[in-house]
Backbone as a printed PyTorch tensor [residue, N CA C, xyz], in Angstrom:
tensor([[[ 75.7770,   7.4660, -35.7040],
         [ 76.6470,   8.3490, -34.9280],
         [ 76.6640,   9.7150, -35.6040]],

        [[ 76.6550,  10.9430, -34.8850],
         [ 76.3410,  12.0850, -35.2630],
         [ 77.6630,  12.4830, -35.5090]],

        [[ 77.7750,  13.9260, -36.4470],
         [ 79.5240,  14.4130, -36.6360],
         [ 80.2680,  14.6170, -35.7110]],

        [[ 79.2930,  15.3590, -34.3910],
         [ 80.2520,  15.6010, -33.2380],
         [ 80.7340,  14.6670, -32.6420]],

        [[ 79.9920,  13.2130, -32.6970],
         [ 80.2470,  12.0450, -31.8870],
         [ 81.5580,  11.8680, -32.7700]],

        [[ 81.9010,  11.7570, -34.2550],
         [ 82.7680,  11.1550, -35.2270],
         [ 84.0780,  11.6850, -34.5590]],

        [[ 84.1040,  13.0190, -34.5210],
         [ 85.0650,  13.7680, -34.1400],
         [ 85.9750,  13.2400, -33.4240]],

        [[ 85.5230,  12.9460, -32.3430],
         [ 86.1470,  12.7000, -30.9180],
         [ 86.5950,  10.7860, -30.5950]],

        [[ 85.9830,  10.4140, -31.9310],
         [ 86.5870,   9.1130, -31.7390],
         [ 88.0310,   9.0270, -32.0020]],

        [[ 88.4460,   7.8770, -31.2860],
         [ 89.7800,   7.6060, -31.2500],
         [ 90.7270,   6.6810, -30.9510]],

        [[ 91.9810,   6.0910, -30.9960],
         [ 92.1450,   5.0430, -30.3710],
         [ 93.7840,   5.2520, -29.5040]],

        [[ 93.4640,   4.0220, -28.8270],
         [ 95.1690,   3.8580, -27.5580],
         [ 96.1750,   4.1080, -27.9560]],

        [[ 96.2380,   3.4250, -29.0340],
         [ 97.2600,   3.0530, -29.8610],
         [ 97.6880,   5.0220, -30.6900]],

        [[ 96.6600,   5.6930, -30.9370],
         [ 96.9800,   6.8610, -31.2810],
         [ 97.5180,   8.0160, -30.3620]],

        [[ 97.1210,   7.6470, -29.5180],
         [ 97.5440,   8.7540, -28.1960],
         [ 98.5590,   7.9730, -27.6170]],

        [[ 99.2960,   6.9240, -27.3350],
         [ 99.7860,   6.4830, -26.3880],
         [101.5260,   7.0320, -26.5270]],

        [[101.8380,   7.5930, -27.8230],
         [103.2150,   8.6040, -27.7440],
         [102.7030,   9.5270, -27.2740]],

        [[101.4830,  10.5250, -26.9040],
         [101.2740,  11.5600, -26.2970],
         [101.4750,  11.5270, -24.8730]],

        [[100.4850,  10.3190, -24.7080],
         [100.3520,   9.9950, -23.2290],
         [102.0620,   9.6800, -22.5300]],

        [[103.0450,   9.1040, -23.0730],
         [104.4360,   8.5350, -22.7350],
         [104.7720,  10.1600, -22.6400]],

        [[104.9390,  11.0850, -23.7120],
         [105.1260,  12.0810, -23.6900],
         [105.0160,  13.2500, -22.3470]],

        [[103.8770,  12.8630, -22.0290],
         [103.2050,  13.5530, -21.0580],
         [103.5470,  12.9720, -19.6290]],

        [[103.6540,  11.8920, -19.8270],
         [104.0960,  11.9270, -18.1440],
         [106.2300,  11.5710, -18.3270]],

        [[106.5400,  11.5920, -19.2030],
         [107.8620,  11.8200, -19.2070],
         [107.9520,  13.0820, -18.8900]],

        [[107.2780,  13.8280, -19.5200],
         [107.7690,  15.9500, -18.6890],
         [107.6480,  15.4030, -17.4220]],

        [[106.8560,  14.8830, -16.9430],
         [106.2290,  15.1550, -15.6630],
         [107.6730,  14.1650, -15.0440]],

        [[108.4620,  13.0530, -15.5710],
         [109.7240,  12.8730, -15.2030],
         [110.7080,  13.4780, -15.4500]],

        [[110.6470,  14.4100, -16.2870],
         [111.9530,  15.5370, -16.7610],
         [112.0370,  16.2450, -15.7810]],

        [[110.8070,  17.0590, -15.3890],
         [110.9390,  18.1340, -14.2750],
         [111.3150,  17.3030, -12.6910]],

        [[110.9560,  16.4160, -12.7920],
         [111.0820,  15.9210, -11.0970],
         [112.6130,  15.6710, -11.2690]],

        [[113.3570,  15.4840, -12.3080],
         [114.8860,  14.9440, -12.7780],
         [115.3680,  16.0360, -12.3460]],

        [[114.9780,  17.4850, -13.2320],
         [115.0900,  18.7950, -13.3220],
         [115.1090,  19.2640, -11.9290]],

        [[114.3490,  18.8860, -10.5370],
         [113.9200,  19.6490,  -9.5090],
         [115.2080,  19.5360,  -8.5850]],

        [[115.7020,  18.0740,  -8.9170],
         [116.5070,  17.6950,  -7.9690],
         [118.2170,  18.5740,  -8.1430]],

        [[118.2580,  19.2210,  -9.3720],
         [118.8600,  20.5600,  -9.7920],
         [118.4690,  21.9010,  -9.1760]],

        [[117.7730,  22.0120,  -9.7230],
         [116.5780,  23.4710,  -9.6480],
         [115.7290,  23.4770,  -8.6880]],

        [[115.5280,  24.8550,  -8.1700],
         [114.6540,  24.4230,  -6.8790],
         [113.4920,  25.2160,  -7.4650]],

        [[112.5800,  23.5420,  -8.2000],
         [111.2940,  24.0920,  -9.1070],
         [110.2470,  23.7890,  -8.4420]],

        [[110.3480,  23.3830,  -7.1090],
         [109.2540,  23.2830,  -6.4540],
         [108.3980,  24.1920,  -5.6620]],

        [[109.3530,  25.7310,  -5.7840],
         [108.5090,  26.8740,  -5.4160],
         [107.3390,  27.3880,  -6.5380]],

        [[107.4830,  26.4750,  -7.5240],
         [106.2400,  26.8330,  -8.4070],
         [105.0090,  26.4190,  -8.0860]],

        [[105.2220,  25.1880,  -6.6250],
         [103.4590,  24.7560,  -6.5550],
         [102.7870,  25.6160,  -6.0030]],

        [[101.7610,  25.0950,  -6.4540],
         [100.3360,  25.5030,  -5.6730],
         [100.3700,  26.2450,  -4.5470]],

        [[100.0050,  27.4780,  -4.2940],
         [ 99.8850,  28.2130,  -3.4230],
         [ 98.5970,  29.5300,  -2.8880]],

        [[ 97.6180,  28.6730,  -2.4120],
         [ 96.1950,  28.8710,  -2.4510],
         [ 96.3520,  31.0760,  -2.1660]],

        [[ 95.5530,  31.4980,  -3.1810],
         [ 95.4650,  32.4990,  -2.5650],
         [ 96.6350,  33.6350,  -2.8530]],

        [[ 97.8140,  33.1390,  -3.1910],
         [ 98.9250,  33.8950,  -3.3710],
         [ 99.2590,  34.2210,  -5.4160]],

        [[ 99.7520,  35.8450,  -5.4490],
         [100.1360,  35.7780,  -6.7940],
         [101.1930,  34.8210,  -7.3970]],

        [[102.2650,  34.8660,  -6.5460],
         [103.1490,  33.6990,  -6.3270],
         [102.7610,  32.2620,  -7.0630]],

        [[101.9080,  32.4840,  -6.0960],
         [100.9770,  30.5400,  -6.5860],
         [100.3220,  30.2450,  -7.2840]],

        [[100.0340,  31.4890,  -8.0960],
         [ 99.2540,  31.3120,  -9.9410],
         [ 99.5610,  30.0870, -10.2390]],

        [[100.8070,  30.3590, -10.8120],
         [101.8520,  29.1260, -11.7130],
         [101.7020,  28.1500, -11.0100]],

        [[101.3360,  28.1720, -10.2060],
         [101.3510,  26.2720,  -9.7260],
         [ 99.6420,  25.7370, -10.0920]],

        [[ 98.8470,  26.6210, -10.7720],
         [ 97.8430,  26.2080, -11.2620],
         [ 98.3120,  24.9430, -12.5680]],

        [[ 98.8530,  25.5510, -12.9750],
         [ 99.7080,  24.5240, -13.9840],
         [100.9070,  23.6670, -13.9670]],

        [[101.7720,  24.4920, -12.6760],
         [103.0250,  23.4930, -12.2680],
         [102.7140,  22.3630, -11.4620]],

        [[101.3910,  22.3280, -10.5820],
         [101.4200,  21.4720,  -9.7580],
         [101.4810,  20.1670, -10.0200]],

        [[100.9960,  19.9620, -11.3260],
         [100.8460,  18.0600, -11.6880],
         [102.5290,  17.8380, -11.7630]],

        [[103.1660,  18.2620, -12.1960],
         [104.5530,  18.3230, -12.8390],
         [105.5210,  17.9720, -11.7690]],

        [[105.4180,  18.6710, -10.8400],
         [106.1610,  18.3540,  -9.3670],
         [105.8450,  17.9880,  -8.4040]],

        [[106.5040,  16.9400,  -7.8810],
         [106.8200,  15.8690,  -7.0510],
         [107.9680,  15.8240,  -5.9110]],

        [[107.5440,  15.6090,  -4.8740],
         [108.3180,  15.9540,  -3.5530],
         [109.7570,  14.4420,  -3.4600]],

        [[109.0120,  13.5460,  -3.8290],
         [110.1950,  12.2740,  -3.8890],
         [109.7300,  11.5950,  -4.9490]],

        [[111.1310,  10.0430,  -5.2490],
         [110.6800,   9.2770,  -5.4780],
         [109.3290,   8.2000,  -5.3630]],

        [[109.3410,   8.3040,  -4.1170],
         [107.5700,   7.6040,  -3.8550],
         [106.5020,   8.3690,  -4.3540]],

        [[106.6800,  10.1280,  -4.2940],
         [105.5080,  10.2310,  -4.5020],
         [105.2970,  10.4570,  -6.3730]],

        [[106.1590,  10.4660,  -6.8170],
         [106.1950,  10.2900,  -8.0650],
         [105.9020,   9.0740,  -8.7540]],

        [[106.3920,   7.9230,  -8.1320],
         [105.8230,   6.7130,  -8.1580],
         [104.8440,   6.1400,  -8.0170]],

        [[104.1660,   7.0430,  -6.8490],
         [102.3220,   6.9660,  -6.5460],
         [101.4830,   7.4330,  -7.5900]],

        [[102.2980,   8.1080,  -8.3160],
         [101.4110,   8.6260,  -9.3730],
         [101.3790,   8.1970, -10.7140]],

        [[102.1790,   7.4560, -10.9850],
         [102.7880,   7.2620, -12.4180],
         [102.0230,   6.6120, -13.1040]],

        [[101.9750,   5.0710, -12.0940],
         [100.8320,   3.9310, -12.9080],
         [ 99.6840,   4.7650, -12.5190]],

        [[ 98.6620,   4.9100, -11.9700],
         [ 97.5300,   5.1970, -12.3310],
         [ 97.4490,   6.2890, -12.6980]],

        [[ 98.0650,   7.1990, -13.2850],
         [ 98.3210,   8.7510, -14.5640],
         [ 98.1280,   7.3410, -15.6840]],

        [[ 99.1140,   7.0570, -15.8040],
         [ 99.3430,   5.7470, -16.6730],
         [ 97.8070,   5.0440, -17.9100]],

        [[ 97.3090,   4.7650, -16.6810],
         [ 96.0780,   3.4780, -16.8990],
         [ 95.5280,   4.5510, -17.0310]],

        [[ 94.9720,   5.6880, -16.0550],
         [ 93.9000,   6.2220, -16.8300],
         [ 93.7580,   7.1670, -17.5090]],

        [[ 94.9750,   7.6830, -18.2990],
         [ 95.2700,   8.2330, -19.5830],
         [ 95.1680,   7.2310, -20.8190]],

        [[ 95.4400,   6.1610, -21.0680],
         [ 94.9740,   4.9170, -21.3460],
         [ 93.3020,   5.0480, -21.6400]],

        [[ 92.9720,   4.8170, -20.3670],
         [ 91.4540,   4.5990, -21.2120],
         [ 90.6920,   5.3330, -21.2220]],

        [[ 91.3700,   7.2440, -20.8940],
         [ 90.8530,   8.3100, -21.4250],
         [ 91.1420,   8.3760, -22.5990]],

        [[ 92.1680,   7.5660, -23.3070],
         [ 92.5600,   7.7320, -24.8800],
         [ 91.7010,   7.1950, -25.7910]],

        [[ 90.9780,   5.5600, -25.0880],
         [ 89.9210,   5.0610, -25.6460],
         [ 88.6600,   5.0970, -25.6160]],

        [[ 88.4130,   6.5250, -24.9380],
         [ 86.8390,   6.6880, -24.8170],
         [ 86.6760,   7.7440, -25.8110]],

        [[ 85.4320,   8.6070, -25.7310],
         [ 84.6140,   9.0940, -26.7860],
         [ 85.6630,  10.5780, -26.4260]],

        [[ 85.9840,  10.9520, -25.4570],
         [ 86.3770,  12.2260, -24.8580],
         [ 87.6270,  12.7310, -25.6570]],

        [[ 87.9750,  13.9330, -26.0690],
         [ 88.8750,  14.4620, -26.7190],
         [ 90.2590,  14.5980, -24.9090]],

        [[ 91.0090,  13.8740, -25.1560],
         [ 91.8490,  13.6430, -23.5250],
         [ 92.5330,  14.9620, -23.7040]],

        [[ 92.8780,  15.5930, -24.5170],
         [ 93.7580,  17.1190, -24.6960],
         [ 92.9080,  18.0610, -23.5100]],

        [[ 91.5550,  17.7480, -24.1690],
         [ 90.2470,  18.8850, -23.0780],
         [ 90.2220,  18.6040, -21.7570]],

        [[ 89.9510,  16.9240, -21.7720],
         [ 89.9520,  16.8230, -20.2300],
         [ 91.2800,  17.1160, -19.5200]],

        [[ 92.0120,  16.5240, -19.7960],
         [ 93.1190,  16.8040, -18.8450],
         [ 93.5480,  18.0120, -18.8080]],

        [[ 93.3690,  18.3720, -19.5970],
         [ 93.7440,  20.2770, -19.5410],
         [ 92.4830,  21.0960, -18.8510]],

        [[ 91.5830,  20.8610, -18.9120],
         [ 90.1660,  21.2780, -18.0330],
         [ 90.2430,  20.6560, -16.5440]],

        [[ 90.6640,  19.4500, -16.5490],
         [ 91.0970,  18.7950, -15.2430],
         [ 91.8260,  20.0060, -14.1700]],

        [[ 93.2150,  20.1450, -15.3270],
         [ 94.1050,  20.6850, -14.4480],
         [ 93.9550,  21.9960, -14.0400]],

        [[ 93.2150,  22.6790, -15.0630],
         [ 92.8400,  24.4090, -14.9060],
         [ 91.7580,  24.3080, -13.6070]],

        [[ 90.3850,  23.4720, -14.4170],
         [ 89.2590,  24.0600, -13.3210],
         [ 89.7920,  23.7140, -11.7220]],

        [[ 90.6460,  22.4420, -11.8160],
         [ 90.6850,  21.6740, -10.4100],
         [ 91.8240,  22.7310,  -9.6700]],

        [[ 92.9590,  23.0910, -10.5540],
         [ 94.0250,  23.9450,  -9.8040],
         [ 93.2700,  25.3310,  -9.4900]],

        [[ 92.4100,  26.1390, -10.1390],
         [ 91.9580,  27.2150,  -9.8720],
         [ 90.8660,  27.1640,  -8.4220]],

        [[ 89.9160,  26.4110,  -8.4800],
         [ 89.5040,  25.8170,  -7.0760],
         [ 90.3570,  25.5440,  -5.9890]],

        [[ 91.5380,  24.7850,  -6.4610],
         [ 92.1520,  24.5260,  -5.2600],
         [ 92.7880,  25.7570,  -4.9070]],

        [[ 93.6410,  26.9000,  -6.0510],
         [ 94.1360,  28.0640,  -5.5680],
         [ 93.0930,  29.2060,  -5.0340]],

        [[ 91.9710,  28.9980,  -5.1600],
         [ 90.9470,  29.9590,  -4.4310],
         [ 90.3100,  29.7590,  -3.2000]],

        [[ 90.0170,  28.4820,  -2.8120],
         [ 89.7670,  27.3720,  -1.6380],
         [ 90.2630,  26.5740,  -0.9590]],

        [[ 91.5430,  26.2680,  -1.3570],
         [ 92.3230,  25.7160,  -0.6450],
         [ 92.9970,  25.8260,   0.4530]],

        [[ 93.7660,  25.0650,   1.6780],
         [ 94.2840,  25.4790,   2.3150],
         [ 95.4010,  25.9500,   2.2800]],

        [[ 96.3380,  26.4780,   3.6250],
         [ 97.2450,  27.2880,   2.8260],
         [ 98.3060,  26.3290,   3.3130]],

        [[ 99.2920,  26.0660,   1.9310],
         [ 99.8570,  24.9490,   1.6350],
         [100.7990,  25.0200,   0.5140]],

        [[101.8390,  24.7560,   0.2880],
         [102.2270,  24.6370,  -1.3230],
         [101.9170,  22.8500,  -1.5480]],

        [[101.1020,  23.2360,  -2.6510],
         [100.9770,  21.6610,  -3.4060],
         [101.0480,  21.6200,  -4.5770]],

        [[101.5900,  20.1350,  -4.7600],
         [102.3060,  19.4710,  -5.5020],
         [101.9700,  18.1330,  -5.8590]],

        [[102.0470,  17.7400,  -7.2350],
         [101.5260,  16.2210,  -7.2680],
         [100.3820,  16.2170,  -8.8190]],

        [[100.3000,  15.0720,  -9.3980],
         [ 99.5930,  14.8670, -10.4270],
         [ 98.0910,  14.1820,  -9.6820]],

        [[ 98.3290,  14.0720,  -8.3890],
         [ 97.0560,  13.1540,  -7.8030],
         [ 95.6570,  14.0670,  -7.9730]],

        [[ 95.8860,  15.3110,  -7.7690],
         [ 94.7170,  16.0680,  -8.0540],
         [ 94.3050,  15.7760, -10.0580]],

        [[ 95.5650,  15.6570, -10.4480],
         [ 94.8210,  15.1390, -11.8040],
         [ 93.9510,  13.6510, -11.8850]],

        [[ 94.8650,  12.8930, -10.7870],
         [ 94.1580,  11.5990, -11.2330],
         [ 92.9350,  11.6640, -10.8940]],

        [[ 92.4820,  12.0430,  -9.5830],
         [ 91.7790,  12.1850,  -9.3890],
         [ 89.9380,  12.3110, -10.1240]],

        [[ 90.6900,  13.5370, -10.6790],
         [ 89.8460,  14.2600, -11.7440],
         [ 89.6870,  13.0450, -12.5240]],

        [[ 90.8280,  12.7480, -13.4640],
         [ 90.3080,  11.5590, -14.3990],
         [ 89.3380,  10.0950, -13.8760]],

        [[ 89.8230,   9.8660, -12.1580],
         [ 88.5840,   8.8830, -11.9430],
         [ 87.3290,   9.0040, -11.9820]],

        [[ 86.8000,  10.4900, -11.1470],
         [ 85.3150,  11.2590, -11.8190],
         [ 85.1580,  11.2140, -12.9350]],

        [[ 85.8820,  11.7770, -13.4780],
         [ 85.6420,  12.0110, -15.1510],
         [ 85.1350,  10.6060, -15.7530]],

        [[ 85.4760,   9.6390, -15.4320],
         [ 85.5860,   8.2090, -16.2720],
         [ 84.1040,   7.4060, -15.4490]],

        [[ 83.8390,   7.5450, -14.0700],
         [ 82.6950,   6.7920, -13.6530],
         [ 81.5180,   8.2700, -13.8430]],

        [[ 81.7870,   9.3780, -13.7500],
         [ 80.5480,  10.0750, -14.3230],
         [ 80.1810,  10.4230, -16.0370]],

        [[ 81.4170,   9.9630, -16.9660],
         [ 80.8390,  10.2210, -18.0800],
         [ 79.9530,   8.7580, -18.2830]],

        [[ 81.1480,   7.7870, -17.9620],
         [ 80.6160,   6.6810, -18.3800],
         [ 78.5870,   6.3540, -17.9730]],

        [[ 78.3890,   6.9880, -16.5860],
         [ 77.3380,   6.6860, -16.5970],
         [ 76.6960,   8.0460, -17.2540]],

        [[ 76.5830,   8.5730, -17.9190],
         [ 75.7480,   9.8060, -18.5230],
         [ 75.8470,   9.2910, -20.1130]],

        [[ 77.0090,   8.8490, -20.3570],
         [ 76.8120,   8.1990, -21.6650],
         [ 75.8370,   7.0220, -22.3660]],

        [[ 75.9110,   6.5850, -21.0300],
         [ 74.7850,   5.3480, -21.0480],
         [ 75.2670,   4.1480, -22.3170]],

        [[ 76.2410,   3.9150, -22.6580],
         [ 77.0030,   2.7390, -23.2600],
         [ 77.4940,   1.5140, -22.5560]],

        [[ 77.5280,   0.9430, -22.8440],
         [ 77.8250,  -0.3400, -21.8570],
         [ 78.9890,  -0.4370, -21.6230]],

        [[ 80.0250,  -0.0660, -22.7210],
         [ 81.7100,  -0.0830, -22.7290],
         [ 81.9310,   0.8680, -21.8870]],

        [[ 81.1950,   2.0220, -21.8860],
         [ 81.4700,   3.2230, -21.0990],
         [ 81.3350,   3.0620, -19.2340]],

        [[ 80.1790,   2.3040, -19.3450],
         [ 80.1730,   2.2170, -18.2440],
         [ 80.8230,   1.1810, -17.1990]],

        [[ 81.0880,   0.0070, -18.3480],
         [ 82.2200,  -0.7740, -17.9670],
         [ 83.7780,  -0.6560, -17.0830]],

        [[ 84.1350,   0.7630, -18.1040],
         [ 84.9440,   0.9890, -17.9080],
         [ 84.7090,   2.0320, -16.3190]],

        [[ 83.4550,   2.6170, -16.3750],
         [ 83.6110,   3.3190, -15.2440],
         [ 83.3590,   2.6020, -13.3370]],

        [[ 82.6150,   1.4300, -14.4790],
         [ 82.6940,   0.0440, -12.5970],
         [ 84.0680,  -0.0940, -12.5850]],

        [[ 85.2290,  -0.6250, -13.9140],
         [ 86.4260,  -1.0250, -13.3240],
         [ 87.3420,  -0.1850, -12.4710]],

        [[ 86.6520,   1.4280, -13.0140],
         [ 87.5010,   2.7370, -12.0650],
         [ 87.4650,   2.7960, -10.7350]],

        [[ 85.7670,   2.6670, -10.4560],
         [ 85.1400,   2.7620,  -9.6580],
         [ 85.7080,   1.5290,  -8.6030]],

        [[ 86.2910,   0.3390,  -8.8380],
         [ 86.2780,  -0.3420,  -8.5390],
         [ 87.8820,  -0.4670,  -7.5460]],

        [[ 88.9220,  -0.1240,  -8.5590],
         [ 89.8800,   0.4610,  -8.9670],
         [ 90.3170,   1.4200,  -7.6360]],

        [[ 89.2960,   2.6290,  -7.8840],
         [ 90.1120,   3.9090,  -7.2430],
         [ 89.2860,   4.3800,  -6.2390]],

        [[ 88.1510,   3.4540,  -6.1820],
         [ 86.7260,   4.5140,  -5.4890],
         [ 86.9810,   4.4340,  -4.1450]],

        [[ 87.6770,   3.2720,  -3.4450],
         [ 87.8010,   3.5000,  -1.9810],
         [ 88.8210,   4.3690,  -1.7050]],

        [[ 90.2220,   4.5380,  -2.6740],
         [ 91.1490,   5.3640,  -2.9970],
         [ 90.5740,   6.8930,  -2.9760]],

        [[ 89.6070,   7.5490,  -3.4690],
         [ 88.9280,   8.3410,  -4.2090],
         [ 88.5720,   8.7570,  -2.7130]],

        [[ 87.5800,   8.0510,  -2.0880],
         [ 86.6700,   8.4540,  -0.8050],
         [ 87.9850,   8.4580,   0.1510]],

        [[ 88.9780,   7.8880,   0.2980],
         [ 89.9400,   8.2910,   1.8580],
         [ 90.7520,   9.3630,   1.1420]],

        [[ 90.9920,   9.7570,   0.3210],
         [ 91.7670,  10.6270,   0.0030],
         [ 91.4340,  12.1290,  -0.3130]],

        [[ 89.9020,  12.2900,   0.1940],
         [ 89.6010,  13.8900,   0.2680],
         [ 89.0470,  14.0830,   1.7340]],

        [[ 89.4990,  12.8770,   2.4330],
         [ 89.5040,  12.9830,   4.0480],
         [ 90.1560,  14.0050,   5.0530]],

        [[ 89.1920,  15.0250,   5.1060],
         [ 90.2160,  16.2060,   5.4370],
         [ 91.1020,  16.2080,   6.6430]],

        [[ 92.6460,  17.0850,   7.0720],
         [ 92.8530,  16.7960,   7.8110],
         [ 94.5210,  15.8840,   8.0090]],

        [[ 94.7500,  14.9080,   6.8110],
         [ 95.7610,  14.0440,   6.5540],
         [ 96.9710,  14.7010,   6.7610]],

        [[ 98.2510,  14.6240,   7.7440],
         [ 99.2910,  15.5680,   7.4760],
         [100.0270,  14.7780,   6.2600]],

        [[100.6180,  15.9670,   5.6700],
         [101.3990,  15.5960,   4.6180],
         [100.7430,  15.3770,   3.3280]],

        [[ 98.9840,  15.0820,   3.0640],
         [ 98.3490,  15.0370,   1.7580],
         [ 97.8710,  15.9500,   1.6260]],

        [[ 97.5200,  16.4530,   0.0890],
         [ 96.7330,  17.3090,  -0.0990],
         [ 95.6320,  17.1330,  -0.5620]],

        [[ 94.6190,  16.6970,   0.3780],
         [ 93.5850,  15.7730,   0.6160],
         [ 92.7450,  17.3930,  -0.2010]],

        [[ 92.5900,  18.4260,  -0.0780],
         [ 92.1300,  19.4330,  -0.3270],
         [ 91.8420,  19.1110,  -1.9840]],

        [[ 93.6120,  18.9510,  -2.7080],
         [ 94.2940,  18.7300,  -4.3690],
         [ 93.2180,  17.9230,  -4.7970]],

        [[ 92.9150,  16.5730,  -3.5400],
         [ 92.2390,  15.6600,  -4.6220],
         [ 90.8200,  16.1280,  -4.9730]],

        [[ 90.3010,  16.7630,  -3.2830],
         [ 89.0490,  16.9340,  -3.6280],
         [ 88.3190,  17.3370,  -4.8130]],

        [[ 89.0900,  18.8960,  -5.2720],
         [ 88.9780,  19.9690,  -6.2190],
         [ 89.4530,  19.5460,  -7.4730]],

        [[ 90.4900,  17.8520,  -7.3940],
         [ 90.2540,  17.2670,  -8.8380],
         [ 88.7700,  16.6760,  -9.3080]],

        [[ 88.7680,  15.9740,  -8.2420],
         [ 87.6610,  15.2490,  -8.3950],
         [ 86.6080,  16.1880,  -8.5430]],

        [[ 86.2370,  17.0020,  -8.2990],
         [ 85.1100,  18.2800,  -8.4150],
         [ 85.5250,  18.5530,  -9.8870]],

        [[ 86.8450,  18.9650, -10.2660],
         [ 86.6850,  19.2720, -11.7220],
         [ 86.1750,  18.4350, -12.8890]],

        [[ 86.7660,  16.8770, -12.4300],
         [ 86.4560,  16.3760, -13.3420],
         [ 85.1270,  15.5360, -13.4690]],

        [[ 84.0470,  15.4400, -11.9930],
         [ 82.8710,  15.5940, -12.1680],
         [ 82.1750,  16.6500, -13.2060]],

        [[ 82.8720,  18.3730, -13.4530],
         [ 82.3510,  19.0850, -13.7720],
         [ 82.6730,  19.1690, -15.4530]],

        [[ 83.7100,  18.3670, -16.0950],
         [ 83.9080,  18.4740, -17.2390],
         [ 83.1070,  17.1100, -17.6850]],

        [[ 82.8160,  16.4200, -16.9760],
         [ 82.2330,  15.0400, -17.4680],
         [ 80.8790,  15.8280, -17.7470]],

        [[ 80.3020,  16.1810, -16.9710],
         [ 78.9850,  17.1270, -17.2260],
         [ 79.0850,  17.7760, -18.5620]],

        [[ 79.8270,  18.6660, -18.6770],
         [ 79.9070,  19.4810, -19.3760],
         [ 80.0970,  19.1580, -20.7060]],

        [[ 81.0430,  18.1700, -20.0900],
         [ 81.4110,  17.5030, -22.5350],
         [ 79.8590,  16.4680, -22.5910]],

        [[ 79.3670,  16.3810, -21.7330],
         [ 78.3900,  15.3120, -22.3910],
         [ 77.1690,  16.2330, -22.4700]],

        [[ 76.7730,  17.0980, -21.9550],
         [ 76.3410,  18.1360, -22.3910],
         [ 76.1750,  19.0640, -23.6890]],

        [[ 77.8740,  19.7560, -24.1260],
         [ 78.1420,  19.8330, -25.1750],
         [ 77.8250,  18.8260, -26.3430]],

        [[ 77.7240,  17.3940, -25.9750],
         [ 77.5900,  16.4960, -27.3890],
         [ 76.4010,  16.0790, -27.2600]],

        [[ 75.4080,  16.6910, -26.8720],
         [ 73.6180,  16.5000, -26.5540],
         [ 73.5220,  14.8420, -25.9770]],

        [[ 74.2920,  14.3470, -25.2720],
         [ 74.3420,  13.1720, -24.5170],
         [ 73.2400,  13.3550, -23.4440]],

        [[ 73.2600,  14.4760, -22.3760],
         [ 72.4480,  15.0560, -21.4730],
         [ 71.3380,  15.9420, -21.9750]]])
């Protein structure tokens, strides 16, 4: 194993106060919203306004359900973004930039809201590194995603849906096709 590979190893058990961490904000603010009216921070394709929801959008959540739709699988596959080769700080933060900036330049016009454009991202991310990595664990893990989220994955950038932001997921999933590329790239994998 090469230094850059050393680097980036890691385990569940080390990230998993980050990961609790991380989607507790993401329950603070939805706690917070039902106070504050913090939901004019989403996503708003096209508008100066709607910068900030490049970064607010995972954070806020319209209800209980849809916060709930998101939780376990943020959950699981922060999880076994913690146990792969990938530094999860990059992806999910590359997730949320490249995928929110696409969606605020291309998107429709909409305020959105929701961590699903992250999950999204992380299901690409996990069945395209895994197969570029060419490991067996890796790719293991990317049939169980695949398996998991992929029919999830394909109806949910079905354009058109009232009420989804079928647009959010697409432009996750585009990001995190594009960081899976990219970090395996960076670590001469590709």
């Amino acid at each position: 194993m090469n230094k850059s590979m050393e680097d980036h190893v890691h385990e569940i058990r080390q990230e998993f106060l980050g990961i609790c961490l991380f989607i507790g904000a993401i329950w603070l603010v939805f706690l917070l919203d039902r106070f504050l009216p913090l939901e004019h921070l989403g996503l708003i394709p096209r508008t100066f306004r709607g910068i900030v929801g490049i970064v607010a959008c995972p954070f806020l959540h319209l209800n209980l359900g849809h916060i709930m739709a998101n939780t376990v699988p943020l959950f699981i596959l922060l999880m076994l973004l913690a146990g792969s080769r990938s530094d999860s700080a990059t992806v999910v933060s590359g997730i949320i930039i490249l995928g929110g900036v696409l969606l605020w330049g291309f998107g429709r016009e909409a305020r959105h809201i929701g961590a699903s454009s992250l999950i999204f991202g992380l299901v690409t991310f996990m069945m395209v590194s895994g197969v570029l990595e060419r490991r067996w664990q890796a790719i293991l893990v990317a049939l169980v995603v695949a398996i998991l989220y992929g029919t999830t994955l394909m109806s949910a950038v079905m354009p058109f849906q009232p009420g989804v932001s079928w647009d959010g997921h697409l432009f996750g999933a585009v990001a995190g096709v594009v960081m899976a590329w990219q970090l395996a790239r960076s670590s001469g994998r590709v």
